[in-house]
N, C-alpha and C positions, 0 to 999 in steps of 0.2 A: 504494500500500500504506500502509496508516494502523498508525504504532506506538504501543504503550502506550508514556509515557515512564515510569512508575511500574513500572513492572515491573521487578523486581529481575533483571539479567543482569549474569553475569559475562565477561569476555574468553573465560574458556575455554569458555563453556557457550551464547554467543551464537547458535548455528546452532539449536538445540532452542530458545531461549526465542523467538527471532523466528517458527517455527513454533508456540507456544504460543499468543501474541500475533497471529497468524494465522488459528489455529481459533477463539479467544472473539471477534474482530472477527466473522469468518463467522459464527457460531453467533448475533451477533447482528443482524445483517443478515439472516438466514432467521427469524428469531422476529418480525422484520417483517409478514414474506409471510400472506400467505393459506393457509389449508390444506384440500386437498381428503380427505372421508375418502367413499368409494362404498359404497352397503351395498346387497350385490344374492345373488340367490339363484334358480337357477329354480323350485326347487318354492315351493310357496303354502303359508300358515299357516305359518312358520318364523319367525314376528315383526319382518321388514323395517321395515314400515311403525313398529312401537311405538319397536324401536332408535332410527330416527330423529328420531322425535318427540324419547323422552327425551336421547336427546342435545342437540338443539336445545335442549331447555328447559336442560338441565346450564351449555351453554356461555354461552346469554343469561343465564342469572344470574350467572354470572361476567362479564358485560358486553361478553363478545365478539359481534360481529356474526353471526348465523348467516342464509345465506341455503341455503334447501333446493329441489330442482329435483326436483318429484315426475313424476316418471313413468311410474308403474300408474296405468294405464287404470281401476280401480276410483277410486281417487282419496280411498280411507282415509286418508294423509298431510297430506291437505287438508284434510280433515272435521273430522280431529284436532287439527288446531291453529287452529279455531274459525273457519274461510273455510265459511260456505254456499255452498253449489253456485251457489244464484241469484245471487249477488254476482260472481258472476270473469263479466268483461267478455274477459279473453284468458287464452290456455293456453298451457302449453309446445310446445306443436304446432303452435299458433297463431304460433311463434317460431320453431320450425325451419324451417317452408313459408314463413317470410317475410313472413308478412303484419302482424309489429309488430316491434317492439324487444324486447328480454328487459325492460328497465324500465317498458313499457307493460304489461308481465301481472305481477311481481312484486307482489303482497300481502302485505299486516302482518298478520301472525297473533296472537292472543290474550297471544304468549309477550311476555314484552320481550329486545328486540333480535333477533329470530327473523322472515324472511320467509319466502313461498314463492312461486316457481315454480310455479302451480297447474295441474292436470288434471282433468277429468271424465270422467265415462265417455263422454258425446257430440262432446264434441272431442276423444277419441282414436280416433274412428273413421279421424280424419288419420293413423292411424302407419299407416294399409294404403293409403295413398296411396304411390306413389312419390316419394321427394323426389331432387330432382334441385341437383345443388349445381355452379355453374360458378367456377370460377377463371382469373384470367389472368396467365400466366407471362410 
């Protein structure tokens, strides 16, 4: 457990300030981490793909790293952030079934600090494959 020594505590009030000193240590230890935000919808035309974009662009201008993992099968998220179709060598699908790394198909996109996890409409014909996932206990 890591203490502020700056922290103004008294005898009588130590049990709350070592709790205080507690949550701003935590609170900065998660502003570390990575944040996952999902943005899913079943119906279509409800602007998934746009949300994402402008977000991505929001957060790379403030310098944070965005990496986005498109996964409609249309693959408008892709298009959007300036990856040609003819340019993506691997796809998200291409990563689930196994046959690369997630860092062999990630792309730099147009934005700054923004990649993507790309998909096509021809390699998502992979999601009606069965994927079969083994683990050993």
């Amino acid at each position: 457990m890591v203490y502020n020594k700056k922290a103004p505590c008294s005898s009588k009030n130590k049990i709350s300030c070592r709790r205080q000193v507690e949550r701003r240590t935590r609170i900065r230890r998660v502003d570390k981490m990575g944040k996952i935000i999902a943005v899913s919808n079943q119906k279509g035309g409800v602007g998934k793909s746009t949300t994402v974009v402008n977000l991505a662009a929001v957060f790379g201008a403030r310098g944070e790293k965005v990496l986005i993992v498109d996964f409609d099968p249309q693959g408008n998220t892709t298009t959007s952030l300036g990856i040609s179709k003819k340019s993506i060598r691997s796809t998200i699908y291409d990563v689930l079934l196994g046959d690369c790394e997630l860092q062999e198909a990630v792309a730099a996109s147009a934005f700054r600090g923004v990649s993507v996890a790309p998909t096509t409409q021809e390699g998502s014909v992979s999601r009606t494959q069965p994927i079969f996932m083994t683990t050993s206990l």
